[in-house]
One Martini backbone bead per residue (centre of mass of N, CA, C, O) as a GRO file, in nm:
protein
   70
    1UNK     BB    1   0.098   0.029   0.020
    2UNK     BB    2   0.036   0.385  -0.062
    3UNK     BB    3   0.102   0.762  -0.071
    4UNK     BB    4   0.153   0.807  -0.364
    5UNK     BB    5   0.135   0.894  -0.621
    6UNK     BB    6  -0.035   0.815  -0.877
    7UNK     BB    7  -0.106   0.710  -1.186
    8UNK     BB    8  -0.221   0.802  -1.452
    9UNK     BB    9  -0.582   0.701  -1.431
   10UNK     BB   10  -0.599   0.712  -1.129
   11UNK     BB   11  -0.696   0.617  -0.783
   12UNK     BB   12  -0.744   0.665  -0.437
   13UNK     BB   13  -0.804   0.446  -0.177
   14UNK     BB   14  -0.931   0.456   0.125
   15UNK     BB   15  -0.904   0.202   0.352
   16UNK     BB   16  -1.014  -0.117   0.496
   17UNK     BB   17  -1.030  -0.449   0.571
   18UNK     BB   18  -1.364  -0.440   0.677
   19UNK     BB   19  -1.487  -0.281   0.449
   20UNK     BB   20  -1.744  -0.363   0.212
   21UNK     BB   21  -1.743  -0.135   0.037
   22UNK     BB   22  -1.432  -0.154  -0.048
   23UNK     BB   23  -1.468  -0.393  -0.188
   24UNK     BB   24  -1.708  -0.331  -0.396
   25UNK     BB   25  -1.517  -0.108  -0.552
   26UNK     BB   26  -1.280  -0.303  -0.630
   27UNK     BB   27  -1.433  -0.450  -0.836
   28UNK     BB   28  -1.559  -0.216  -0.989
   29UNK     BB   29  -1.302  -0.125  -1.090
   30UNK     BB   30  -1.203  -0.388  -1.187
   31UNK     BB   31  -1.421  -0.402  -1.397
   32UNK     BB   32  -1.365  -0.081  -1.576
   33UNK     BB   33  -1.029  -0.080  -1.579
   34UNK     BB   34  -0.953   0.100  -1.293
   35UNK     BB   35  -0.715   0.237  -1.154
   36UNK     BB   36  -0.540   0.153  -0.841
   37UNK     BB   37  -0.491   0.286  -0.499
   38UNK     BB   38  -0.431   0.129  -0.161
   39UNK     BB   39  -0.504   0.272   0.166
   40UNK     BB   40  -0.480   0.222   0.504
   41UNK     BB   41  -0.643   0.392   0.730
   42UNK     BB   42  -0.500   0.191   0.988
   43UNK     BB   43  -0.167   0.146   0.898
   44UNK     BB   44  -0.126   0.462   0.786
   45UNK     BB   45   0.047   0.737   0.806
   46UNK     BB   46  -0.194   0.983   0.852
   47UNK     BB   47  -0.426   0.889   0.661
   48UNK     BB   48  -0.670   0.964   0.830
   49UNK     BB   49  -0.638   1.271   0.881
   50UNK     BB   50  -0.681   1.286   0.545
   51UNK     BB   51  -0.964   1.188   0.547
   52UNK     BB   52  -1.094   1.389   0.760
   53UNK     BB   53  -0.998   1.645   0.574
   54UNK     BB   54  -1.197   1.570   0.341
   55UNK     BB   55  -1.455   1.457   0.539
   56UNK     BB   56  -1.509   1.692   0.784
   57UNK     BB   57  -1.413   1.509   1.012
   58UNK     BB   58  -1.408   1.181   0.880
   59UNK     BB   59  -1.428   0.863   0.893
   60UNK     BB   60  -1.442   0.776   0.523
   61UNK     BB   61  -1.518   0.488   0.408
   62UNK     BB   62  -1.436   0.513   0.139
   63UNK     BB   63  -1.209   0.694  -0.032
   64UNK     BB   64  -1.186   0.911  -0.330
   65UNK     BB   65  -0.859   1.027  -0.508
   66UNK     BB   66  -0.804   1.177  -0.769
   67UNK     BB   67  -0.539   1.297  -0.980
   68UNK     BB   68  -0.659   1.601  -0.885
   69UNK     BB   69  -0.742   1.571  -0.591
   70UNK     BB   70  -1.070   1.529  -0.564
   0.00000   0.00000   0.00000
């Protein structure tokens, strides 16, 4: 898992082991052939705290982090 720029034309999806959303995104990202990278937001350093300022305040998996950073 990874916390760098992903290649153009990826995403970053911030996810957890435990959480059924982001197993059924990976999938559905896997069926569209859209490239990502994955990273845990319970094991990776700072993670969680980014996720946190993305999403107002929650620690909300997935979350989806596009090449232009929105």
């Amino acid at each position: 898992m990874t916390t760098s720029t992903p290649a153009p034309g990826t995403v970053t999806m911030y996810s957890t082991t435990w959480c059924g959303y982001c197993h059924r995104l990976r999938t559905q990202l896997d069926s569209a052939g859209i490239g990502y990278d994955v990273v845990d937001s319970e094991q990776t350093a700072d993670a969680a705290q980014l996720v946190e300022s993305l999403n107002g305040g929650n620690q909300t998996v997935p979350t989806v982090v596009f090449p232009d950073g929105s």
